[in-house]
Every structure is written in structure tokens, then in C-alpha cells.
C-alpha positions as CSV (number, residue, x, y, z in Angstrom):
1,X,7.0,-41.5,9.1
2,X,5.1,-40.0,11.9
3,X,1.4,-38.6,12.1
4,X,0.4,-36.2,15.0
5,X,-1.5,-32.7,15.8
6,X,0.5,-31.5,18.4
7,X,2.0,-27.8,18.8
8,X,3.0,-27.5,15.0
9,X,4.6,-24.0,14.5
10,X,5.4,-24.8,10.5
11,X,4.2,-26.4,7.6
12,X,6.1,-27.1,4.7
13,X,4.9,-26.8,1.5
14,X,5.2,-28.9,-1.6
15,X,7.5,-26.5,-3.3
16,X,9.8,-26.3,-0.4
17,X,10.1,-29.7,0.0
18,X,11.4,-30.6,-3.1
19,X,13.8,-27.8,-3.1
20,X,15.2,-29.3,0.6
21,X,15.0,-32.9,-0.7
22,X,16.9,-31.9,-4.1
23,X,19.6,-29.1,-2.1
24,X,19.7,-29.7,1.7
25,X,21.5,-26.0,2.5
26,X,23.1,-26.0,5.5
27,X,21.2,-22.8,6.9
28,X,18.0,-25.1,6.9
29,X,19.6,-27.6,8.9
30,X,20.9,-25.1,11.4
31,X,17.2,-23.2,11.4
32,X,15.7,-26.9,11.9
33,X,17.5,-27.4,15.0
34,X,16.1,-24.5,16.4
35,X,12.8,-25.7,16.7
36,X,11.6,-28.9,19.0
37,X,10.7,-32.4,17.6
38,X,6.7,-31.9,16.5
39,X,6.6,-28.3,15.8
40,X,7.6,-28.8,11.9
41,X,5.2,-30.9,10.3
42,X,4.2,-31.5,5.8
43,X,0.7,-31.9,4.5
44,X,-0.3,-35.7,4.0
45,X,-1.3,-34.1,1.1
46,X,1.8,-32.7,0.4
47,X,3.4,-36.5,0.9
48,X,1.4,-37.6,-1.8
49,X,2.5,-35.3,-4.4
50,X,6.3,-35.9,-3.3
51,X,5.7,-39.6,-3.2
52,X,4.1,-39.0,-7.2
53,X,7.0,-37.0,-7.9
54,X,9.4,-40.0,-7.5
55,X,7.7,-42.5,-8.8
56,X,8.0,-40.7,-12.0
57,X,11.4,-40.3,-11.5
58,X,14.2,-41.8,-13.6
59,X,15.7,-42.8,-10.8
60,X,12.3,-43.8,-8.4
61,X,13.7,-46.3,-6.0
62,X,16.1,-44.0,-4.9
63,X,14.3,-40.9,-4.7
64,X,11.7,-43.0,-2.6
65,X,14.5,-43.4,-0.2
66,X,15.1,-39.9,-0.1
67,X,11.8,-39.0,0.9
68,X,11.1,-41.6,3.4
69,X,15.1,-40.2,4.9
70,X,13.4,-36.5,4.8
71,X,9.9,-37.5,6.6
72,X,11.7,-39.3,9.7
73,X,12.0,-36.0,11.6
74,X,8.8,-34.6,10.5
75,X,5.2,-34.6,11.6
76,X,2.4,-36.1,8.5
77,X,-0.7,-34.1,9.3
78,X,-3.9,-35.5,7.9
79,X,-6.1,-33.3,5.9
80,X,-10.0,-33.2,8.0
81,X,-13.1,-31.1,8.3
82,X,-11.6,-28.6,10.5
83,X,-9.2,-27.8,7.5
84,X,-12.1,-28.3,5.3
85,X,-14.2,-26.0,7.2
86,X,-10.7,-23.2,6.5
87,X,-10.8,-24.6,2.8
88,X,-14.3,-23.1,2.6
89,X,-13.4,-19.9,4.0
90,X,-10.4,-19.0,1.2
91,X,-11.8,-21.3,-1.4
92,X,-14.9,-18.7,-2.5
93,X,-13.1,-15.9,-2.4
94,X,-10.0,-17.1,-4.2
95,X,-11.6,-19.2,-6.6
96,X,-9.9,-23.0,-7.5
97,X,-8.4,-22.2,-10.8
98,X,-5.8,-25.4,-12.0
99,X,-4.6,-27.9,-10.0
100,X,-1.6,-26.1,-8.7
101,X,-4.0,-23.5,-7.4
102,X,-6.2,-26.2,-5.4
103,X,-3.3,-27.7,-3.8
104,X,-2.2,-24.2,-2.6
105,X,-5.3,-23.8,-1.1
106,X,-5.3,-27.0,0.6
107,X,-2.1,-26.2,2.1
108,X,-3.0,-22.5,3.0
109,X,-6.1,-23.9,4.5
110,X,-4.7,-26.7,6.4
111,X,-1.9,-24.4,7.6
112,X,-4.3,-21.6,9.0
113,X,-6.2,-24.7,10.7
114,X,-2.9,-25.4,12.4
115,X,-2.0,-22.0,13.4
116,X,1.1,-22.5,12.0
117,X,3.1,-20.3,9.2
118,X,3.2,-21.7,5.8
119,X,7.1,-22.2,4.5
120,X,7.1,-22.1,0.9
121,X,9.5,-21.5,-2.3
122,X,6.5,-19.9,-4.3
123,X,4.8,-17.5,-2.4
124,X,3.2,-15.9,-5.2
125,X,0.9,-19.5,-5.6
126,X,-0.8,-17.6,-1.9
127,X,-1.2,-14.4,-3.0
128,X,-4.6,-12.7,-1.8
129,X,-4.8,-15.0,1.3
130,X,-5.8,-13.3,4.2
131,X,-5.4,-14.4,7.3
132,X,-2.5,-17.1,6.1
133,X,1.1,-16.5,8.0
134,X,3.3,-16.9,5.0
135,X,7.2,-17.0,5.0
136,X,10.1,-18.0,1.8
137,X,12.3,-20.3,3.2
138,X,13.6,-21.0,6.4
139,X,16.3,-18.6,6.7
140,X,16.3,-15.5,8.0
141,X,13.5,-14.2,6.1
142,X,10.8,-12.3,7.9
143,X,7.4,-13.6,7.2
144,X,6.3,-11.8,3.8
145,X,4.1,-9.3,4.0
146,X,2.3,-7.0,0.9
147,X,4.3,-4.2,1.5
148,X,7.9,-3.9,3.0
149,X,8.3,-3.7,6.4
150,X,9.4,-0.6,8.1
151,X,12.5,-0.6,10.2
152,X,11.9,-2.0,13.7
153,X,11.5,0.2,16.5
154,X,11.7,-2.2,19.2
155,X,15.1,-3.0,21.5
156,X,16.3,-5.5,19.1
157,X,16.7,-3.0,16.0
158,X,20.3,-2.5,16.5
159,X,20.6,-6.1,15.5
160,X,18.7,-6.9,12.7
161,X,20.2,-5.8,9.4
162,X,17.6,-5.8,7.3
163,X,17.6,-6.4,3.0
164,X,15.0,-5.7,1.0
165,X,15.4,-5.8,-2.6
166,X,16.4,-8.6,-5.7
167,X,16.8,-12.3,-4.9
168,X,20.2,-14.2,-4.8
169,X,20.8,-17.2,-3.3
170,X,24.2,-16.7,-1.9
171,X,22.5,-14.0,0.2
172,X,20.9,-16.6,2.6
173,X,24.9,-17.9,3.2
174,X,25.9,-14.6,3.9
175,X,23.0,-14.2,6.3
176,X,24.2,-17.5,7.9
177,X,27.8,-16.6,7.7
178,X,27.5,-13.3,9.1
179,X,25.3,-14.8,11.8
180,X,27.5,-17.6,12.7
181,X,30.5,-15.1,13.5
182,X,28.3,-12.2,15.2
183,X,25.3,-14.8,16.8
184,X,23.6,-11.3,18.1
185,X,23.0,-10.0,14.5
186,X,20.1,-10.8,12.3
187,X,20.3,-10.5,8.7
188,X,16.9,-10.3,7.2
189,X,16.1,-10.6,3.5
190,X,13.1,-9.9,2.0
191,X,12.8,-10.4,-1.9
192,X,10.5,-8.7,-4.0
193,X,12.5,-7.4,-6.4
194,X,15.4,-4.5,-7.2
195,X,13.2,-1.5,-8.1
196,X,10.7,-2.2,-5.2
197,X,13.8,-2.6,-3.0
198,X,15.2,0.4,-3.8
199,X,11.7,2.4,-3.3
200,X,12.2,0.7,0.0
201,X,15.7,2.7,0.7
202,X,13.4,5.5,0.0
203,X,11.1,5.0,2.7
204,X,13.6,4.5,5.4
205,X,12.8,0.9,5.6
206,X,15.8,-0.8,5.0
207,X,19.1,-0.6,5.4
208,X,20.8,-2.1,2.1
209,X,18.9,-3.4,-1.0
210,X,19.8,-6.1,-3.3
211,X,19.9,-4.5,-7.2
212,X,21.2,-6.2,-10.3
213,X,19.4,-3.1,-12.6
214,X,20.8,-3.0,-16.3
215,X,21.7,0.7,-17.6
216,X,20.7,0.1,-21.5
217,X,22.6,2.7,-22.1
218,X,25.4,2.0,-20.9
219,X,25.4,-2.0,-20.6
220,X,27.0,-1.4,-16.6
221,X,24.5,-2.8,-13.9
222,X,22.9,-0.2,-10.9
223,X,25.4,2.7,-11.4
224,X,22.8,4.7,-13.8
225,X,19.4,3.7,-12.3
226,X,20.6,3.4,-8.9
227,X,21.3,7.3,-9.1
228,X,18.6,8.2,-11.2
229,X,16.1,6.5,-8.7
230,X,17.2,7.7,-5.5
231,X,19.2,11.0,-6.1
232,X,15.7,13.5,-6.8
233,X,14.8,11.8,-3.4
234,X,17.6,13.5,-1.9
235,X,19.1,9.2,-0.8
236,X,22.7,9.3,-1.0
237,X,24.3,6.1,-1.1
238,X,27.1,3.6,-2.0
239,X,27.1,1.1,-4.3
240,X,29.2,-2.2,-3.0
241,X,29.9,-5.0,-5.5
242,X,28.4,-8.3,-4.2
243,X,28.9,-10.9,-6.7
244,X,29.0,-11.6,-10.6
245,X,26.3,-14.2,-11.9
246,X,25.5,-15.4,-15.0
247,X,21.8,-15.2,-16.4
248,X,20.1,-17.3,-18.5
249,X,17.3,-20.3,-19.3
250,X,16.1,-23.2,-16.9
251,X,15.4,-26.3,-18.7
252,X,14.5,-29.9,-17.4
253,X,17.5,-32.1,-17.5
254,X,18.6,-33.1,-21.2
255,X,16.6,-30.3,-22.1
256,X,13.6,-32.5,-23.6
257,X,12.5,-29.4,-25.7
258,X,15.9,-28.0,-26.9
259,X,16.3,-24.7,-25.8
260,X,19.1,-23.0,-27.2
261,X,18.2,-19.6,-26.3
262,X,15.3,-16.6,-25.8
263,X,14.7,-17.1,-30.0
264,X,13.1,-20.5,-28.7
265,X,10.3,-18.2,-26.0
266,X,8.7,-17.9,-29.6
267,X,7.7,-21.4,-30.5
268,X,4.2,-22.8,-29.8
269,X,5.4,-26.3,-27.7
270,X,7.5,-23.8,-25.5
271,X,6.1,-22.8,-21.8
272,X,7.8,-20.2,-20.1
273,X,7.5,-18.7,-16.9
274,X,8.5,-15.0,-15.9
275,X,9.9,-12.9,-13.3
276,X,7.7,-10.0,-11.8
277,X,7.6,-6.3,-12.8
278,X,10.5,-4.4,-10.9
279,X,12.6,-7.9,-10.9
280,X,16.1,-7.1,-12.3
281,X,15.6,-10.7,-14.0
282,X,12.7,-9.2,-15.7
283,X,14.0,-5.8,-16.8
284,X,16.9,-7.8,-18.2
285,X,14.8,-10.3,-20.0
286,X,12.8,-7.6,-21.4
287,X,16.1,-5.6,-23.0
288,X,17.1,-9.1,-24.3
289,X,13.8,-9.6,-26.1
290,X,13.6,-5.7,-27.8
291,X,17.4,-6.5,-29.1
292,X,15.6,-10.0,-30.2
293,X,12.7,-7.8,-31.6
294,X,10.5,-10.4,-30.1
295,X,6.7,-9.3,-29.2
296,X,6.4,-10.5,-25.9
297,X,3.0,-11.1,-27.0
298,X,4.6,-14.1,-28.7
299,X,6.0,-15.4,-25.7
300,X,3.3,-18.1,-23.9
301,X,3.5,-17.7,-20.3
302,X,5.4,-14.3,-20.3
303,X,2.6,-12.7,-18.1
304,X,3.0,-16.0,-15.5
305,X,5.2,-14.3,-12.8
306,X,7.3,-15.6,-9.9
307,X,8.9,-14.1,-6.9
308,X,12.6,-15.6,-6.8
309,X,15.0,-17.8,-9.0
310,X,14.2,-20.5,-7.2
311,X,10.6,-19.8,-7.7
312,X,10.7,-20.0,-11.3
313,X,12.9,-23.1,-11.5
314,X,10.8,-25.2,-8.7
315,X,8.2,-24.4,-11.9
316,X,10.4,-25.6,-14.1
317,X,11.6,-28.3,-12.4
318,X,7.4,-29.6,-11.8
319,X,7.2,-29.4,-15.5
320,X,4.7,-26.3,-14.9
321,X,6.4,-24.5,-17.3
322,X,9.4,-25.8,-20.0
323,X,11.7,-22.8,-19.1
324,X,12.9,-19.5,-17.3
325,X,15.0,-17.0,-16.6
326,X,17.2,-16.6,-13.9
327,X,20.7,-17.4,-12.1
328,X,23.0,-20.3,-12.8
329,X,23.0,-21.1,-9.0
330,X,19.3,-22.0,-8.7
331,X,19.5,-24.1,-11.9
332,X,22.2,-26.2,-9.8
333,X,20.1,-26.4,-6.8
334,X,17.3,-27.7,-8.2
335,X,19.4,-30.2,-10.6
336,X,18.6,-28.3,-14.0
337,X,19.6,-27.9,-16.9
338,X,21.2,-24.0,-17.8
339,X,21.2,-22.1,-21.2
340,X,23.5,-19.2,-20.3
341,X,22.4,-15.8,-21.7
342,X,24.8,-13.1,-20.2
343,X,26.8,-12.4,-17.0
344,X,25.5,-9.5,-14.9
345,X,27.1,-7.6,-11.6
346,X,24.8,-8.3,-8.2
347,X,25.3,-5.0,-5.7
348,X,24.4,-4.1,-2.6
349,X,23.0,-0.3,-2.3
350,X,23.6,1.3,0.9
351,X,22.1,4.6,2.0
352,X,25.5,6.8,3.5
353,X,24.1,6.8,6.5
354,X,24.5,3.0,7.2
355,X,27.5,2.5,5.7
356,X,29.0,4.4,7.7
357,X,27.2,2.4,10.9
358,X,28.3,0.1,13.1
359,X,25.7,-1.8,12.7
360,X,26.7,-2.4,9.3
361,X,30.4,-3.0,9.5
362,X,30.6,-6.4,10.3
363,X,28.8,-7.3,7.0
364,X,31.3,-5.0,4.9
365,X,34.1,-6.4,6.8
366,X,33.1,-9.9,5.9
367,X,32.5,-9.0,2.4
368,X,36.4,-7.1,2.3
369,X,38.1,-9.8,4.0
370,X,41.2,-11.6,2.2
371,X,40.5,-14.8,3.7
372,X,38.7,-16.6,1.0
373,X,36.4,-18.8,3.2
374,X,33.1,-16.8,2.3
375,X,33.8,-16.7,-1.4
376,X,34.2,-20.1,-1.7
377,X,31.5,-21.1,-0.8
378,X,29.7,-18.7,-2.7
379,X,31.3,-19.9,-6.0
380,X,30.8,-23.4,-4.8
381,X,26.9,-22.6,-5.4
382,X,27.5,-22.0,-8.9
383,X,27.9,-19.3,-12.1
384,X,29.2,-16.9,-9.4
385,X,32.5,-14.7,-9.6
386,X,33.3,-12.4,-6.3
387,X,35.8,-10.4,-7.8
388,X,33.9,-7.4,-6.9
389,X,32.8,-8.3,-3.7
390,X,33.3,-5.4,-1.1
391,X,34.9,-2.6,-3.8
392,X,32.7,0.5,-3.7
393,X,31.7,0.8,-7.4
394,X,30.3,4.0,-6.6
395,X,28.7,6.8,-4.9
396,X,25.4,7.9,-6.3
């Protein structure tokens, strides 16, 4: 373990580094080398909660290992009164709430103090912040922002694809794949949701958006929305399958409170946590419930919200909340247990006229090619099928 206050560009957050200890992705590996020994550092703080996390572990001794193993590289920065004095100036303003909330603070504080950007797996816990550099991963996200981000203007546009839309994990491979073959494009994701990703398309300020929309009337996925979203806005675009996933409940392993399905959101001793408005997760979730006839009302944590799947099940897997909804894929990351609910179609919305860019075309080509290399790693992450990956489902 080192300490040190030298040129730290990132902080990791607690959130984040349990989700590296637990799934070590390759992309973080490859985005860790990019960055000089000293410049990624973790909270002290932020050890201490790791180091309580496997001590209460069934298997302690060996989780201990695993930490002091993900440290080595890593600078431990102490929490002191020049963080304090950054604690004080987010602290009034934000208010303390539980504990979760202090130790966000703590970070956000101690990160701001640093000048560095804040890498986390639950950006909503930093809502409100101003003045914190926050980003989701370290990927190819762009740091998040409020709002989307309008389409670069600089010399370096032709070269960033850039996503905006739902969450899926296998998007940060393709992102890496994509960027291994073609090492001058940048694929940049931002996740906040299908509808809001889809408003995006509207404003010209992305190129493709992630949608895994349900049509209730039909029981397809985007087809229906898609066109009844963007066609009065005069958008014409093309709808490319992406992947097949299946949906359903986060539970701790052996599933202590015996979950067997969205009946259980009902019971007293059960703590759920939710997807935001506009998340395909949520409008799906929602459905599920009317068929149910359950009040959401009835449902104890249904109005605590989360970003991404991996949000929700880093909540989970805390013991923050008992359960949640989302993809089989994060479940297996974060070593969960899964309560399938239904299987649902991911796509990928392009406007016509970046389809038909250049810009574009390595990404379709990838996505169209026979060689099976890409798709198997996708369906090694889990609950994924990629028979539709690359067919035009339609044109809306």
C-alpha cells in the first residue's frame, strides 16, 4: 500500500472499487495503463470501508488478499483539513442525510480538494454537487454532465462516436473492441436512460442512442415508441438489433430473503431499489407491476432511483437495498444472485443520416460481421443472445 499527494488525476470511489475488485474488465485494465504510476489514487477512507466489506465476508481472508493485490498500484490519500475545509463547502448545502450520503460527500470533498475527477458506479449518490468533476467508469465515458452533451465541434469530432441513451454493459466491450481495431475512433457512452437518449437524437446531439422501450401494445421492444417519439420531430432513423437480454431481480447470494419474483416488492422485510424515470428498466418494471396490479405505493424503496444496472446491483450487493431490477449480466459481475422476469431486445437507434456515415460504418461493420469473436464475448458476460445484432429491425 502506498500513501502520497502527488499529481492525482482520479479518485476512485467506494462503489467502483468493489465493482473492479469483484469483475476486473479488461477495458479498465487497458484505460489504467494509460495513466502514469501516482495519478490514480482511493480515499483512506474509502480503504476502510473496503477493508469492513471483507472482513464481513464469508470468505475474509481471501477477500483481504484481494484488496491488499488491488491497492499495490494505487495511491491511499489521507482525508485532512484542506478536504475538510471542501467538506464544509458541499456539506451545508447538500445536507448529510444517512451514512451512504456522508461518505459521498467525503469523497466528493476529498476529490475536489485533489483536483481530480471522481470515478464512480453510482453517480446519482453526487447529484447536486457543483463544482465536483464526476465520471461512470473508466471507459470511454465522457465525464457526466446534467444535461447531454452536444456533438463536438472541435477537429476531433469525426472520431468520437458518440451514444447517449439506456445502459448495457456489453456496450463498454464494444467501445473497447471497436477501439482496439480503429485506435483513432472514440466511442462515447453516456447513460441516462432510453427516452432521454432518444430526446437526445432529437437535439442533434448524438449519433446513436441505446433504447430497450417496451410497446404495451404490442409486446415488441423500440419499433412503436421509437417512431412515435421521433417521427412528429421530423428524425428518420434505423433501428439496428444490438443484443437480447434477460431482465429480472438482484438478490444477495442464496437470496437470504427469498425472492421469487415482483409479488415479493409487496412484503414489508423487502427493500428494493429502482431505476430512474425514462429508464427502459423502469418503464418495464412499471408494465410488470400494472399486469401484477401492484400499487407501487406498496413497493418500499420504489421512489429510490439509480442510473445504471450496475448501480442498482452495487446497492444490492452493499445490502442497501434487498433487491432490483435489471440485466442478468450485472448480476454476474457483481457475483449475485438473478430472479429472471422476462427477455427483452436492446437496439441501437440511428438517425439516417449517420447510418449512412462513414463515421459510423466501422461500428455496423463490427456488429454484421460473421466472425464470431465480438459475440462471444458478449455472451460470455451473461443472459445475452446476439441473434439480432446488426439486422435492421426497422425504419421509423
Amino acid at each position: 500500500m502506498k500513501t502520497g499527494t502527488g499529481i492525482i488525476r482520479l479518485l476512485l470511489d467506494t462503489s467502483y472499487c468493489l465493482f473492479l475488485i469483484r469483475t476486473r474488465p479488461r477495458l479498465v485494465q487497458v484505460a489504467l495503463e494509460q495513466y502514469r504510476p501516482g495519478e490514480i489514487a482511493v480515499s483512506a477512507l474509502t480503504v476502510a470501508a473496503l477493508s469492513a466489506y471483507a472482513r464481513r465476508s464469508h470468505a475474509a481472508v481471501r477477500n483481504q488478499r484481494a484488496l491488499e493485490q488491488f491497492l499495490l498500484p494505487l495511491v491511499v490519500v489521507d482525508f485532512d483539513a484542506e478536504a475538510a475545509h471542501y467538506l464544509g463547502r458541499i456539506g451545508g448545502g447538500t445536507g448529510f442525510g444517512d451514512a451512504q450520503m456522508a461518505h459521498s460527500l467525503l469523497l466528493a470533498a476529498q476529490a475536489m480538494q485533489l483536483n481530480a475527477t471522481l470515478i464512480t458506479a453510482q453517480p446519482n449518490l453526487y447529484a447536486g454537487i457543483a463544482g465536483l468533476r464526476l465520471r461512470a467508469g473508466l471507459g470511454m465515458e465522457e465525464e457526466l454532465s446534467a444535461h447531454p452533451i452536444a456533438l463536438p465541434a472541435s477537429s476531433d469530432a469525426h472520431r468520437i462516436i458518440r451514444m447517449i441513451g439506456s445502459h448495457d454493459l456489453s456496450l463498454t466491450l464494444l467501445g473497447d473492441w471497436l477501439h482496439a481495431e480503429h485506435p483513432e475512433l472514440r466511442f462515447a457512452a453516456n447513460n441516462v436512460g432510453s427516452l432521454l437518449g432518444l430526446m437526445a437524437l432529437i437535439q442533434h446531439e448524438a449519433h446513436l442512442a441505446g433504447s430497450h422501450l417496451l410497446d404495451e401494445a404490442t409486446g415488441d421492444f423500440n419499433i412503436g415508441p421509437v417512431r412515435r417519439l421521433l417521427a412528429p420531430q421530423g428524425v428518420h432513423a434505423v433501428i439496428v438489433g444490438f443484443v437480447e437480454r434477460v431482465q429480472g431481480i438482484f438478490v444477495a447470494r442464496g437470496n437470504p430473503k427469498q425472492i421469487a419474483g415482483l409479488d415479493d416488492l409487496q412484503r414489508d422485510d423487502v427493500r428494493f431499489v429502482n431505476r430512474q424515470p425514462g429508464a427502459g428498466t423502469r418503464v418495464l418494471l412499471d408494465y410488470q407491476l400494472r399486469k401484477l396490479s401492484i400499487d407501487p405505493q406498496c413497493v418500499q424503496g420504489y421512489t429510490r432511483e439509480e442510473t445504471t444496472h450496475l448501480a442498482v446491483a452495487t446497492a444490492v450487493a452493499q445490502g442497501a437495498a434487498d433487491c432490483g431490477m435489471g440485466i442478468q449480466a450485472a448480476a454476474q459481475a457483481l457475483n449475485l444472485d438473478f430472479v429472471p422476469v422476462m427477455q427483452e431486445r436492446f437496439d441501437l437507434v440511428i438517425p439516417v443520416e449517420y447510418f449512412e456515415s462513414a463515421l459510423l460504418a466501422p461500428l455496423l461493420a463490427l456488429l454484421r460481421r460473421r466472425d464470431t469473436a465480438f459475440r462471444d464475448r458478449v455472451t460470455a458476460l451473461g443472459g445475452y443472445r446476439t441473434q439480432p445484432m446488426g439486422r435492421v429491425m426497422a425504419e421509423v
